[in-house]
Backbone as JSON, one array per atom type, in Angstrom:
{
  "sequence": "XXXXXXXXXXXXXXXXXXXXXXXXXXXXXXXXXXXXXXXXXXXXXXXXXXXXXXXXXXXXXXXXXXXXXXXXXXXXXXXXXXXXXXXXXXXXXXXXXXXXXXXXXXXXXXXXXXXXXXXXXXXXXXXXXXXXXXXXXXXXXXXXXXXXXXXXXXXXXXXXXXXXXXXXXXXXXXXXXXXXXXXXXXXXXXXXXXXXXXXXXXXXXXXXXXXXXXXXXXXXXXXXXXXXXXXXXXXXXXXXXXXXXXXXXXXXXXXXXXXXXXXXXXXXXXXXXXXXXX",
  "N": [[30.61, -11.11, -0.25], [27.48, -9.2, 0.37], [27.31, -6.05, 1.66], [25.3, -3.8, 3.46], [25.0, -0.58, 4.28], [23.93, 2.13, 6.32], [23.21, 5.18, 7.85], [23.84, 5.7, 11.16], [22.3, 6.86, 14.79], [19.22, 7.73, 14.94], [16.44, 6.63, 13.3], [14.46, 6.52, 10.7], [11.57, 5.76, 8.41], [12.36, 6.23, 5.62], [15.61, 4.95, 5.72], [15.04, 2.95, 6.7], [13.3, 1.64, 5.06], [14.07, 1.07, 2.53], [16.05, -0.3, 3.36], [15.28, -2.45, 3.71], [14.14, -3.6, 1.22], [16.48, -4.04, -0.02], [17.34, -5.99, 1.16], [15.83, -7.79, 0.62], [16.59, -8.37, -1.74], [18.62, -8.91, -1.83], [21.44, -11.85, -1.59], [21.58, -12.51, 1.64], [22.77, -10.82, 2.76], [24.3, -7.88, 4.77], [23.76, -6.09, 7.31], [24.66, -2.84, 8.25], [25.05, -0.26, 10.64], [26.43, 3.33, 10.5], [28.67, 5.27, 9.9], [29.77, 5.59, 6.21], [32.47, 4.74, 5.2], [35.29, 5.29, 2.85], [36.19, 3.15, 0.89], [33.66, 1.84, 1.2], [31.95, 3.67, -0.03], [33.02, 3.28, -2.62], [33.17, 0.84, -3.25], [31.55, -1.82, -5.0], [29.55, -4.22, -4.21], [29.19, -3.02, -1.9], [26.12, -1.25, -0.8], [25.36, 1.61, -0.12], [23.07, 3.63, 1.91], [20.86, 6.15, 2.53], [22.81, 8.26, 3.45], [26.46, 9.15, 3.27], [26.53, 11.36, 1.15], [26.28, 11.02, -1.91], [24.76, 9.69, -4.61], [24.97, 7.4, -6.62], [23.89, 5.48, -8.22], [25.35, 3.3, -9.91], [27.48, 2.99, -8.57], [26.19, 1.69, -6.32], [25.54, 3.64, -4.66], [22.91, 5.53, -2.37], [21.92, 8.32, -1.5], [20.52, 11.35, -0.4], [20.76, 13.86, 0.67], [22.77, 15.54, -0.1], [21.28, 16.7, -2.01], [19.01, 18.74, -3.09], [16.67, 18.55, -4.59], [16.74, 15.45, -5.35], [14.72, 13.09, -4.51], [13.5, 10.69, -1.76], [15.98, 8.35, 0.16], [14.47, 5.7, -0.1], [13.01, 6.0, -2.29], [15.38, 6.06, -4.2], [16.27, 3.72, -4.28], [14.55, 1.92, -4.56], [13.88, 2.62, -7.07], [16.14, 1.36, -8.73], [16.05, -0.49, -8.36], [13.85, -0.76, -10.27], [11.37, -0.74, -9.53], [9.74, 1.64, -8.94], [8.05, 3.06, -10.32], [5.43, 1.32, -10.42], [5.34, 1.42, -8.08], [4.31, 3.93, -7.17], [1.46, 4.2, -8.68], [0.43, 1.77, -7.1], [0.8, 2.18, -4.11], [-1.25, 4.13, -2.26], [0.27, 5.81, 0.27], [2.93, 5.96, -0.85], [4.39, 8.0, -2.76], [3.95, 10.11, -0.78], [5.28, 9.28, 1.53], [7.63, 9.94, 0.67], [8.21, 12.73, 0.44], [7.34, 13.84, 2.97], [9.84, 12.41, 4.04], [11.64, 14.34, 3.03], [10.78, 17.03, 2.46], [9.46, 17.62, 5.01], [7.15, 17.38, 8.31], [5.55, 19.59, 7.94], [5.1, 21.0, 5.41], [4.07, 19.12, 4.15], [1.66, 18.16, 4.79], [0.27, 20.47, 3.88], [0.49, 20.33, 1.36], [-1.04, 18.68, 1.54], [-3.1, 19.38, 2.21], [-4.52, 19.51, 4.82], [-4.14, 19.33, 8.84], [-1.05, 19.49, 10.37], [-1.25, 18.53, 12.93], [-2.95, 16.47, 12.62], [-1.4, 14.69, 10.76], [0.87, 13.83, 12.48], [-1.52, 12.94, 14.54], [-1.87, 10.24, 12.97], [0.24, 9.03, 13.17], [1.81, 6.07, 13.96], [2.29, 3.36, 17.18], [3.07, 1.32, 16.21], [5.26, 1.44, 14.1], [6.92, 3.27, 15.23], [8.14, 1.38, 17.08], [9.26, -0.71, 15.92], [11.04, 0.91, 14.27], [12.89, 2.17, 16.72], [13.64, 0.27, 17.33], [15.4, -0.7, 15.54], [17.29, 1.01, 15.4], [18.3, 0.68, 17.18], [20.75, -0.83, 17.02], [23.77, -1.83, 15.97], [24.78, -3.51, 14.02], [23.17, -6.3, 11.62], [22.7, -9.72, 10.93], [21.9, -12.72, 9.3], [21.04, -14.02, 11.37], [19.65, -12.5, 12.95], [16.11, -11.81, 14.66], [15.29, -8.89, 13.82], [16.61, -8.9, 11.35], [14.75, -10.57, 9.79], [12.74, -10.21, 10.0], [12.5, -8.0, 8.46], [13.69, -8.81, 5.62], [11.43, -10.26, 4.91], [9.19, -8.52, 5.0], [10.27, -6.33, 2.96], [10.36, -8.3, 1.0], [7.82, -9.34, 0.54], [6.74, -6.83, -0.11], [7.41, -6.12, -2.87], [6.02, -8.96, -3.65], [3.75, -8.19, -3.45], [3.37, -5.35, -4.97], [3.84, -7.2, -7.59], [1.28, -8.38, -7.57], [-0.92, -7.15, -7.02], [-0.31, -5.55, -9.75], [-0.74, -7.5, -11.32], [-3.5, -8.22, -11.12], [-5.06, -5.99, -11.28], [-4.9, -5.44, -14.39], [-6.5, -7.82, -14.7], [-8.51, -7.56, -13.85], [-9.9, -5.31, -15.21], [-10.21, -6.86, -17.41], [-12.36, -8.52, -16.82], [-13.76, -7.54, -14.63], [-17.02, -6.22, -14.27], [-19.16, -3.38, -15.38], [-22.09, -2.5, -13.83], [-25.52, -1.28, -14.26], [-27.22, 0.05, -11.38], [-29.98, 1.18, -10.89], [-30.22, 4.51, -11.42], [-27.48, 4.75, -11.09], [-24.43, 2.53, -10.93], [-23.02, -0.41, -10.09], [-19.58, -1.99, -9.69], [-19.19, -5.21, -10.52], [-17.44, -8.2, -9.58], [-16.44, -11.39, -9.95], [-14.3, -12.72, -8.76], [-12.52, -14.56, -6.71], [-10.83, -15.42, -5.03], [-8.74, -13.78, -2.93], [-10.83, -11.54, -2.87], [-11.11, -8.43, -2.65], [-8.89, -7.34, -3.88], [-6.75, -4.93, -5.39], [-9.1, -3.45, -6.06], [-9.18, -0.64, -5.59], [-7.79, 0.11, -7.1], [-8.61, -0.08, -9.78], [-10.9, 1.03, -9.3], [-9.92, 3.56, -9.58], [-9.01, 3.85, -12.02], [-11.52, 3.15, -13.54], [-12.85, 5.85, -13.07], [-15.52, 6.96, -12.91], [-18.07, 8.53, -11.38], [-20.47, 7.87, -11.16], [-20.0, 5.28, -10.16], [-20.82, 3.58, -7.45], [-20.85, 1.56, -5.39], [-19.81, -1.9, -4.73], [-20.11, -4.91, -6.28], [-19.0, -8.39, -4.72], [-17.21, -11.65, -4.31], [-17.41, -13.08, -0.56], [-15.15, -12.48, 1.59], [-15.53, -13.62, 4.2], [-17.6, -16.17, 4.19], [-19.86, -17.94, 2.07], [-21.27, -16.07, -0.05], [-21.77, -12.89, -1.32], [-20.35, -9.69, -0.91], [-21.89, -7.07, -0.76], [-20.85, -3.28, -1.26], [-20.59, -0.3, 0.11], [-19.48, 2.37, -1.41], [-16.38, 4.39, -1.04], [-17.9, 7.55, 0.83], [-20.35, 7.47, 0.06], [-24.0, 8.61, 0.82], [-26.13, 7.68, -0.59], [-26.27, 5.02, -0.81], [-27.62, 2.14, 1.12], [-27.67, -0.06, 3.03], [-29.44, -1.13, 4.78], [-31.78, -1.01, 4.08], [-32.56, -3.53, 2.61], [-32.01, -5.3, 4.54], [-33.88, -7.12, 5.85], [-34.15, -9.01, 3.33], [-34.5, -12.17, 2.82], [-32.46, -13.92, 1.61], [-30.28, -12.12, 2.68], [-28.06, -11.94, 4.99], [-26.17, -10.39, 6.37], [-26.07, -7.57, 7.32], [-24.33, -4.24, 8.06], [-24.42, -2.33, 10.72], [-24.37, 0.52, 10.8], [-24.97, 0.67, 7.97], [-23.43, 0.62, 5.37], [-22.96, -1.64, 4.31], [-23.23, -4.91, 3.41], [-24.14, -8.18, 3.28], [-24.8, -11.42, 1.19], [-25.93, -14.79, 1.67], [-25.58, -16.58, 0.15], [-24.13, -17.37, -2.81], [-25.93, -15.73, -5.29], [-27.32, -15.66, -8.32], [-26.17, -13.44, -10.91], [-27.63, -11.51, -11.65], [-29.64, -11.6, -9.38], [-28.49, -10.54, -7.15], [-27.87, -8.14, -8.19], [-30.39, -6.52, -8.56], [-30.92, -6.55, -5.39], [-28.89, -4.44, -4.92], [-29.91, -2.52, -6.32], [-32.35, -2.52, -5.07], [-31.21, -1.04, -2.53], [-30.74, 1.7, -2.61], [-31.02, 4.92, -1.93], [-34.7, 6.14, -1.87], [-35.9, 4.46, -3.25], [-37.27, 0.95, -3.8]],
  "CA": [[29.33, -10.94, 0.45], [26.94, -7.91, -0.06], [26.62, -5.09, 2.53], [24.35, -2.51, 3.32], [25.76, 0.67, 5.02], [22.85, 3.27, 6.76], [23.52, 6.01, 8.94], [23.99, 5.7, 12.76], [21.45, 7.45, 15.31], [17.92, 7.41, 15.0], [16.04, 5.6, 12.07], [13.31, 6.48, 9.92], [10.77, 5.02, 7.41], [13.2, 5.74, 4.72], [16.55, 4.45, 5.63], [14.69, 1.27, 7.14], [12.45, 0.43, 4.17], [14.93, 0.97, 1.59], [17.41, -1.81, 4.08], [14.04, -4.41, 3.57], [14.26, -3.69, -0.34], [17.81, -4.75, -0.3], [17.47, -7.8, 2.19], [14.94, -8.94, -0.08], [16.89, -8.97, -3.14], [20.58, -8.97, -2.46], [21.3, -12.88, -0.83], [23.1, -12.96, 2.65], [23.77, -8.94, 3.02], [25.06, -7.61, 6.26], [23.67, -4.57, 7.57], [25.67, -2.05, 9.36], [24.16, 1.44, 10.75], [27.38, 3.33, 11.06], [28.97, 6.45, 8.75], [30.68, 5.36, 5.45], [34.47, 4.63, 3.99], [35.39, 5.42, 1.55], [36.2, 1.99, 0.83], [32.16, 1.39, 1.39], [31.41, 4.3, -0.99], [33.86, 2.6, -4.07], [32.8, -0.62, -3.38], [30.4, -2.52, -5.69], [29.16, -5.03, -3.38], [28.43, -2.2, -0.82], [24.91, -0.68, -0.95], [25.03, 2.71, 0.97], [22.26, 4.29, 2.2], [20.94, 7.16, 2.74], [24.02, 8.39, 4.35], [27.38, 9.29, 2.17], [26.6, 12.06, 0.43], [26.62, 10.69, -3.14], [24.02, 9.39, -5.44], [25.47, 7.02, -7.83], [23.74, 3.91, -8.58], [26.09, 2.64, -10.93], [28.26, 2.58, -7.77], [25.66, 1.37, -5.43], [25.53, 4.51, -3.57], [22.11, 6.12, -2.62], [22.32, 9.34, -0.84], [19.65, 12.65, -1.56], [20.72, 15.03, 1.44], [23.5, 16.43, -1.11], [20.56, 17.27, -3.83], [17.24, 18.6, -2.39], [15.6, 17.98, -6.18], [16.23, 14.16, -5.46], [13.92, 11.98, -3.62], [14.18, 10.05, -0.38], [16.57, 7.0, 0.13], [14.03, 4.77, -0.14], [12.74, 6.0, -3.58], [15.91, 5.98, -5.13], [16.47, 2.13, -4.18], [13.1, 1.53, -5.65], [13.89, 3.34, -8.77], [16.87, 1.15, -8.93], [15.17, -2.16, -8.02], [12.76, -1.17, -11.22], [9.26, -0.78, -8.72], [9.04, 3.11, -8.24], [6.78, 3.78, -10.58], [4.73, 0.87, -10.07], [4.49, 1.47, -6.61], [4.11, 5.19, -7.42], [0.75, 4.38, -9.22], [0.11, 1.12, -5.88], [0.73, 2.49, -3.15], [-0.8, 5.5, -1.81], [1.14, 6.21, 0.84], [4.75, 6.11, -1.02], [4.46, 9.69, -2.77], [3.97, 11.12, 0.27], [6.24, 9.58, 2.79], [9.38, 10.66, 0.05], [7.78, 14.09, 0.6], [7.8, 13.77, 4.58], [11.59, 12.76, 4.5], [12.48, 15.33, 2.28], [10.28, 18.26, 3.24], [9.6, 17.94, 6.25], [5.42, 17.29, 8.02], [4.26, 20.68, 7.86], [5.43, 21.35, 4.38], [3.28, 18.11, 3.5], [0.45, 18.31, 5.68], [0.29, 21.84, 3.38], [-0.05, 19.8, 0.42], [-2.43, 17.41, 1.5], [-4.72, 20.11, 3.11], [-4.47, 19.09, 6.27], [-3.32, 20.45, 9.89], [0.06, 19.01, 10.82], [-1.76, 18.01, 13.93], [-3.58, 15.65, 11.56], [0.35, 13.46, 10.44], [1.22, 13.35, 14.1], [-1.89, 11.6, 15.24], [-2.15, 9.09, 12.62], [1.22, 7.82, 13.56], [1.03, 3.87, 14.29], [3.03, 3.03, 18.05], [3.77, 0.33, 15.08], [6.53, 2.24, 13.83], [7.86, 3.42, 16.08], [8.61, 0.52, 18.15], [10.69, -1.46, 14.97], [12.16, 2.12, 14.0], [13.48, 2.71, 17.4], [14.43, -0.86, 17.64], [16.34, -0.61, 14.47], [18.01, 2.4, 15.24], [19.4, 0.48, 18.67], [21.46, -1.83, 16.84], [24.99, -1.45, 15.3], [24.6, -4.44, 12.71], [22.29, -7.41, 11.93], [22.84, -10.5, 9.92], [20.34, -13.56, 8.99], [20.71, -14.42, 12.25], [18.99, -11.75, 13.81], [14.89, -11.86, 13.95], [15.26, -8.22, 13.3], [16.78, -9.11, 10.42], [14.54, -11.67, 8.9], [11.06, -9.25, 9.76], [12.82, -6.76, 7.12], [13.77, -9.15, 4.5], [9.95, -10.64, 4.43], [8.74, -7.52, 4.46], [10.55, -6.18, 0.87], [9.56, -9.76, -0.21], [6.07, -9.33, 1.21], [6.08, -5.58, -0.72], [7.81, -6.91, -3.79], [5.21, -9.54, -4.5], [2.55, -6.7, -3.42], [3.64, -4.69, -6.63], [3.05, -8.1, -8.68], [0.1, -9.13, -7.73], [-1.62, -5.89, -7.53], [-0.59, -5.22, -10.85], [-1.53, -8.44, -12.07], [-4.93, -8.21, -10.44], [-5.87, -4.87, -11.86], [-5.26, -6.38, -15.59], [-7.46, -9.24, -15.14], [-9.89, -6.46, -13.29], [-9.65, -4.78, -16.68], [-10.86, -7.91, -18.52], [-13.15, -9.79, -16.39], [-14.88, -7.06, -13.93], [-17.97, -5.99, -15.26], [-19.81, -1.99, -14.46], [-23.46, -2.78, -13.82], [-26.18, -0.65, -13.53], [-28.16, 0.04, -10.6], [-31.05, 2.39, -11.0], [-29.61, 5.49, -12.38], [-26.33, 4.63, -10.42], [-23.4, 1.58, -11.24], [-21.83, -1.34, -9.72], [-18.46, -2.9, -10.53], [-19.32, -6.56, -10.09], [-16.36, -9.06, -9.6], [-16.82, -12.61, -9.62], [-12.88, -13.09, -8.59], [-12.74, -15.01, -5.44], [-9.0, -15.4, -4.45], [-8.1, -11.89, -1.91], [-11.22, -10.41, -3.82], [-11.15, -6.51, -3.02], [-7.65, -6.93, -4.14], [-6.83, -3.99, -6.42], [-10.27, -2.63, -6.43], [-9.05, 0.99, -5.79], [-6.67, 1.12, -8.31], [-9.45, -0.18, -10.59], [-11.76, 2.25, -9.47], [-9.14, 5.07, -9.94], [-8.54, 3.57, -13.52], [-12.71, 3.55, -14.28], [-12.61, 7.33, -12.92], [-16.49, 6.93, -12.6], [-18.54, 8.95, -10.34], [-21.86, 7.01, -10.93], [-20.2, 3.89, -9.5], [-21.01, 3.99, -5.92], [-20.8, 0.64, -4.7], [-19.04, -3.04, -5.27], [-20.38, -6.74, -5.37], [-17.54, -9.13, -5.05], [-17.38, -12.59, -3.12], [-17.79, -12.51, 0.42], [-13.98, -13.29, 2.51], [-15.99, -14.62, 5.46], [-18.88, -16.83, 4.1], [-20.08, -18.2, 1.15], [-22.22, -15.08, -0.63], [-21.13, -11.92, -2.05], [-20.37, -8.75, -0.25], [-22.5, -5.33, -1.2], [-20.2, -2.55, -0.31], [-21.01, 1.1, -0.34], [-17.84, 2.78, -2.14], [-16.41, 6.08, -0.13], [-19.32, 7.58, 1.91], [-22.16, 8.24, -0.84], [-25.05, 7.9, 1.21], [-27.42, 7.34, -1.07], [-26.22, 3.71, -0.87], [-27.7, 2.61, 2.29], [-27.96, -1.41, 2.48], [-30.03, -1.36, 5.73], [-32.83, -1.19, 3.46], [-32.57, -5.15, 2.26], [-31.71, -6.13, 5.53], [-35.49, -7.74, 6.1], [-34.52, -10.14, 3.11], [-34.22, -13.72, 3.43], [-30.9, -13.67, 0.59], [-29.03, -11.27, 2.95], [-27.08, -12.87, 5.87], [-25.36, -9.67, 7.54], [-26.02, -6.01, 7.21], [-23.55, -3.33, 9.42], [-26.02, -1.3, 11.65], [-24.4, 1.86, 9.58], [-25.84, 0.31, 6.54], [-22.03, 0.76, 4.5], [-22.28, -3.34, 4.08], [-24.02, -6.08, 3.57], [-23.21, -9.87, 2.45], [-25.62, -12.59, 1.32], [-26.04, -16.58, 2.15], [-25.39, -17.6, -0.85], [-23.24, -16.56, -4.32], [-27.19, -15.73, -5.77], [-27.49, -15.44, -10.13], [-25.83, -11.82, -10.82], [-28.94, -10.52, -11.8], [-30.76, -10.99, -8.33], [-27.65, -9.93, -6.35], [-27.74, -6.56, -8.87], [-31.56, -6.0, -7.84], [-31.37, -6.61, -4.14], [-28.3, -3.67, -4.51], [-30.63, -1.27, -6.46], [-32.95, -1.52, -3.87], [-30.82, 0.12, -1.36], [-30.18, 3.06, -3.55], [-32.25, 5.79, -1.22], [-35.84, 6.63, -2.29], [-35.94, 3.29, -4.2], [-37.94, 0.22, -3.5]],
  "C": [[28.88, -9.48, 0.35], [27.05, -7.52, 1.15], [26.15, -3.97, 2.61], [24.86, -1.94, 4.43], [24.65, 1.91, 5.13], [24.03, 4.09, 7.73], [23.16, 5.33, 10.5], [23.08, 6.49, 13.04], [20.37, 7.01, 15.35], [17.33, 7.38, 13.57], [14.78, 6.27, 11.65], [13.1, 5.25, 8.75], [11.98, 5.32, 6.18], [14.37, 4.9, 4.54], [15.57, 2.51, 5.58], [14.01, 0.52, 5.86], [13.62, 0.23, 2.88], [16.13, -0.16, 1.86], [16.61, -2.39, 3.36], [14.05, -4.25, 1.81], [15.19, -4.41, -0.46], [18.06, -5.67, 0.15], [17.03, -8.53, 1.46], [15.36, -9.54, -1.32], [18.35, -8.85, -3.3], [20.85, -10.78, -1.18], [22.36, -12.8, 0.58], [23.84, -11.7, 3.25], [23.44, -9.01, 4.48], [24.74, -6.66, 6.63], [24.62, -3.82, 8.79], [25.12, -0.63, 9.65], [25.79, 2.18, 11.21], [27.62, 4.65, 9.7], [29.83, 6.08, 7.43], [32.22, 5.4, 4.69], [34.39, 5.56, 2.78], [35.93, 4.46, 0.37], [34.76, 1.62, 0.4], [31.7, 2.23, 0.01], [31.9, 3.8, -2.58], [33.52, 0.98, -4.15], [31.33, -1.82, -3.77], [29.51, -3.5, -5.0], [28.73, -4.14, -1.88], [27.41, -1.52, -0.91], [24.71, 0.65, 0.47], [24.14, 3.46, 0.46], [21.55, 5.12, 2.71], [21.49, 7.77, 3.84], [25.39, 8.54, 2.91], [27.6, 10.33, 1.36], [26.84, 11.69, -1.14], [25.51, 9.79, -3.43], [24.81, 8.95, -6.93], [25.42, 5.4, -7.85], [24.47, 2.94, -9.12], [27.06, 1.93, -9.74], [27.47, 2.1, -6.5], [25.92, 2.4, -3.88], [24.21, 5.54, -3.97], [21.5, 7.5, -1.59], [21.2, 10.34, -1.17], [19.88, 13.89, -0.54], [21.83, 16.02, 0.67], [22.24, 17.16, -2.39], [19.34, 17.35, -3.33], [16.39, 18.61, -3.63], [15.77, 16.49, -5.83], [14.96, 13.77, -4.29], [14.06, 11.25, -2.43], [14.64, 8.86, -0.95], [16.25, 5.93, -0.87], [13.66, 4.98, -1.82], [13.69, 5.75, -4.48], [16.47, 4.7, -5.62], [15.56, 1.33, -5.21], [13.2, 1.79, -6.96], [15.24, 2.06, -9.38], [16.76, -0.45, -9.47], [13.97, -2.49, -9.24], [11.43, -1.03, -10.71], [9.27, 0.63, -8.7], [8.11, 3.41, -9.0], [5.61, 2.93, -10.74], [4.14, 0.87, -8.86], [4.28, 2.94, -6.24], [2.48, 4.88, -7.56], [-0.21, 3.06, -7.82], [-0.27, 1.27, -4.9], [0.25, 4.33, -2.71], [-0.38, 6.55, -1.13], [2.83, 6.4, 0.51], [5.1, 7.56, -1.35], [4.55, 10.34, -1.99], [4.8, 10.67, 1.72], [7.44, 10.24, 1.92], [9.21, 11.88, 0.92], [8.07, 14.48, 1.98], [9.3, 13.61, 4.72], [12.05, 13.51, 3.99], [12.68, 16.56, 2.48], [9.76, 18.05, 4.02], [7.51, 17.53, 6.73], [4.98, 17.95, 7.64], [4.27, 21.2, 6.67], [4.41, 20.08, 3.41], [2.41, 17.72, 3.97], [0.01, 19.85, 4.86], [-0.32, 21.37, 2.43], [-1.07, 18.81, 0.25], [-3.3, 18.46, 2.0], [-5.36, 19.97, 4.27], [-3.53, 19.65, 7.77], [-2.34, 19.12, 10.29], [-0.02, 18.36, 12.02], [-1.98, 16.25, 13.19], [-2.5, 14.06, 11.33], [0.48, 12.74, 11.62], [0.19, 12.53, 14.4], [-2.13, 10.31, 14.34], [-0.86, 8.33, 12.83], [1.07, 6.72, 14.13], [2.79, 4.18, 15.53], [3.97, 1.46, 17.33], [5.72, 0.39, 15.13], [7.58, 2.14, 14.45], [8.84, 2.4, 16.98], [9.96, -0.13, 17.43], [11.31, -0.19, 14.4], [13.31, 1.97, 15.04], [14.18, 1.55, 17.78], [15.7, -1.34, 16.4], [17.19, 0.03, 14.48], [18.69, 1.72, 17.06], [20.23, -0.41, 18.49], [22.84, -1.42, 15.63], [25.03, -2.12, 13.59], [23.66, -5.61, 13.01], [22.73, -8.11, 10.64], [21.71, -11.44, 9.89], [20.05, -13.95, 10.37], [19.7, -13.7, 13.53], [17.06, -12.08, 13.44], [14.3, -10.47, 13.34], [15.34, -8.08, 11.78], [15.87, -10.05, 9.25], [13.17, -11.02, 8.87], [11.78, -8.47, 8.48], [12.98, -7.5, 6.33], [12.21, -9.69, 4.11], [9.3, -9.65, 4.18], [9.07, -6.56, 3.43], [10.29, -7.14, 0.81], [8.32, -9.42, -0.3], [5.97, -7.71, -0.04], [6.33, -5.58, -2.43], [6.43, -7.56, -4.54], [3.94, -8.89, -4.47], [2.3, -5.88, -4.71], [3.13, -6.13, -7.57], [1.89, -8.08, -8.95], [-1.21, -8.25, -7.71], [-1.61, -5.88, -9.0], [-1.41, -6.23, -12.39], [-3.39, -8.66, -11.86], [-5.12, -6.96, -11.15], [-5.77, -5.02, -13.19], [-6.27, -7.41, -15.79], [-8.93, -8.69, -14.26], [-10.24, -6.02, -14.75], [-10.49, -5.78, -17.35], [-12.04, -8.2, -17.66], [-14.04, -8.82, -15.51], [-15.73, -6.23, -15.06], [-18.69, -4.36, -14.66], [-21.15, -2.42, -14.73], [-24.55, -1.69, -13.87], [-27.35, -0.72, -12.51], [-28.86, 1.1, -10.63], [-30.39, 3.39, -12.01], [-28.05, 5.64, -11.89], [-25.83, 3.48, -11.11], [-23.18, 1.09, -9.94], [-20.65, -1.98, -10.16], [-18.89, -4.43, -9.89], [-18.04, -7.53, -10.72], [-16.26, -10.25, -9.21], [-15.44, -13.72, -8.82], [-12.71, -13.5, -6.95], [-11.73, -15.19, -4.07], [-8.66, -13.57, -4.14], [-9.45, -11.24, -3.39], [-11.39, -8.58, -4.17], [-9.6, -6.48, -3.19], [-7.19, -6.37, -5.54], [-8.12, -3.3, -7.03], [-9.76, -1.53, -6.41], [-8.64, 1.29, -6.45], [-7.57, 0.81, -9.53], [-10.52, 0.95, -10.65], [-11.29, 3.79, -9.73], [-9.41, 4.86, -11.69], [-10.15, 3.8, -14.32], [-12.76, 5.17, -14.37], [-14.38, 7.65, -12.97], [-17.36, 7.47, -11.65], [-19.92, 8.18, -10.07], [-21.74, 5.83, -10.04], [-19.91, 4.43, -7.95], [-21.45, 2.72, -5.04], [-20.59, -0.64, -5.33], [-19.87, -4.26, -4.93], [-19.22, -7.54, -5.78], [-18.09, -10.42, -4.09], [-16.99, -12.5, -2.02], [-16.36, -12.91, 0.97], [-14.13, -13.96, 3.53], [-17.57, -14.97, 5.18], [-18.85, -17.15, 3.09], [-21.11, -17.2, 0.03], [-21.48, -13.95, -0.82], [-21.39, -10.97, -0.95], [-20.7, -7.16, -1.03], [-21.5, -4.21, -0.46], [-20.46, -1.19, -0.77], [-19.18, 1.88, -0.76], [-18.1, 4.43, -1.44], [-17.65, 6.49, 0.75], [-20.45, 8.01, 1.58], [-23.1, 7.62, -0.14], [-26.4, 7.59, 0.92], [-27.18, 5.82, -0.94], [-26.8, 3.46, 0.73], [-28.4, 0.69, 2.54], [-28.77, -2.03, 3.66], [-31.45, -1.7, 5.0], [-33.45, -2.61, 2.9], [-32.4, -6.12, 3.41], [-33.27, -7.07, 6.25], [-35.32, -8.93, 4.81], [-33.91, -11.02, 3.27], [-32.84, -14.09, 2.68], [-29.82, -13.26, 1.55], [-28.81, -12.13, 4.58], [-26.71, -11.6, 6.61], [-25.66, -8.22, 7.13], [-25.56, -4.98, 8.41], [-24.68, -2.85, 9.42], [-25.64, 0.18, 11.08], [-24.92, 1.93, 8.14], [-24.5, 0.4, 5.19], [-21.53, -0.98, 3.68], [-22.96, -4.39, 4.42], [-23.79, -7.42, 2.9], [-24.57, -11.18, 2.44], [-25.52, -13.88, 1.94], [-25.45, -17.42, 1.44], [-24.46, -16.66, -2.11], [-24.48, -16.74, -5.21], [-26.33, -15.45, -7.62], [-26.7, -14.09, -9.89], [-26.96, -10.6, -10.77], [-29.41, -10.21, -10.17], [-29.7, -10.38, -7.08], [-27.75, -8.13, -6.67], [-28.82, -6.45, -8.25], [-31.56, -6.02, -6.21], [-30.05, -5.05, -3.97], [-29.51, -2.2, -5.0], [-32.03, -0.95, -5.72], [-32.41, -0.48, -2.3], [-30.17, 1.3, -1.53], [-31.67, 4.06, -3.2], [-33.67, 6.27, -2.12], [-36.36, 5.27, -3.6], [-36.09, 2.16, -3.42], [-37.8, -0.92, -4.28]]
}
């Protein structure tokens, strides 16, 4: 039987996500929060984590407080598991929590350009709650429900990496860049989770002209106009008088028709809400 071996005390985002990687893909493992053997550290079927002092995949040991050039825990699991640099290029929060467990907030609140104030309040009472509830338990097996939120969630992040990446390939083929006035739309006729992998599509166009999305609507039958980042020349209050449009936010950032209209008259009802344009 597999087991996973963390440190004792108090829990972070790395030890914990790097457990839910390994729940998700080792069958039946045993977690233990506790300091390692040396038994645990030689033993192939043991997965220690960050804790041990030693970095040696081969031996299923993933450690980085011996080597401040490696990475956190969790990255080196990932690297191991084959996803880091898919969820390097996915996610854009992973780069920067390594960075947080490694160096520290204010050393990465530096690099983002931001006041260290800034880290602290976006913390989620989320977190904290299954951190500190993770960090109050000695061991957990399938039987725990602790245990069975962490293995869905590496499954759940797992098929996240797929289906992202499969979705921004068939973005690639099938979405189309439109133009509106002297501006762009990406129009996406893809109906299944449709803003799924738009950003990494719009990273991948690298486009400054495009400044807003039509896609199908997730609550209704009609497409959703969306103003992309906060260019406010887009401004979709302006269409909200026609008989096509169904919902326009009172900030004007969003608007959604009645119907899934021709492409064409969906494209014209966006380039009229492209400011100073009628």
């Amino acid at each position: 039987m597999y087991k996973i071996v963390t440190h004792p005390g108090s829990s972070h985002k790395d030890d914990f996500l790097a457990t839910c990687m390994l729940l998700a893909t080792l069958d039946g493992a045993k977690v233990y929060r506790r300091e390692p053997t040396g038994a645990d550290l030689a033993d192939l079927n043991t997965y220690v984590v960050d804790v041990g002092f030693e970095y040696a995949p081969e031996r299923r040991n993933f450690d980085h407080h011996q080597d401040c050039s490696l990475p956190c825990a969790f990255h080196l699991v990932m690297q191991h598991l084959g996803l880091h640099d898919a969820a390097m290029q996915i996610f854009a929060w992973y780069p920067h929590m390594s960075m947080m467990d490694v160096r520290g907030p204010h050393r990465t609140a530096d690099h983002l350009g931001v006041d260290t104030s800034v880290l602290f309040a976006s913390s989620s009472p989320i977190d904290g709650y299954i951190l500190s509830t993770f960090a109050g338990v000695a061991s957990l097996d399938r039987e725990d429900s602790l245990y069975l939120l962490m293995k869905s969630l590496g499954k759940d992040m797992i098929d996240l990496v797929e289906r992202k990446t499969t979705r921004l390939e068939r973005l690639k083929s099938e979405a189309r860049v439109v133009p509106v006035r002297h501006l762009k739309t990406v129009f996406s006729d893809i109906s299944d989770d449709p803003k799924l992998s738009m950003e990494l599509y719009l990273r991948f166009l690298d486009d400054e002209l495009v400044v807003m999305s039509i896609t199908p609507s997730n609550r209704g039958e009609g497409w959703e106009l969306l103003r992309l980042g906060d260019n406010m020349i887009v401004d979709f209050r302006a269409i909200s008088a026609d008989p096509e449009v169904r919902f326009v936010h009172t900030s004007g950032f969003l608007a959604k028709t009645r119907t899934r209209l021709p492409m064409q008259q969906a494209v014209e009802l966006a380039c009229r809400a492209i400011a100073g344009e009628s």
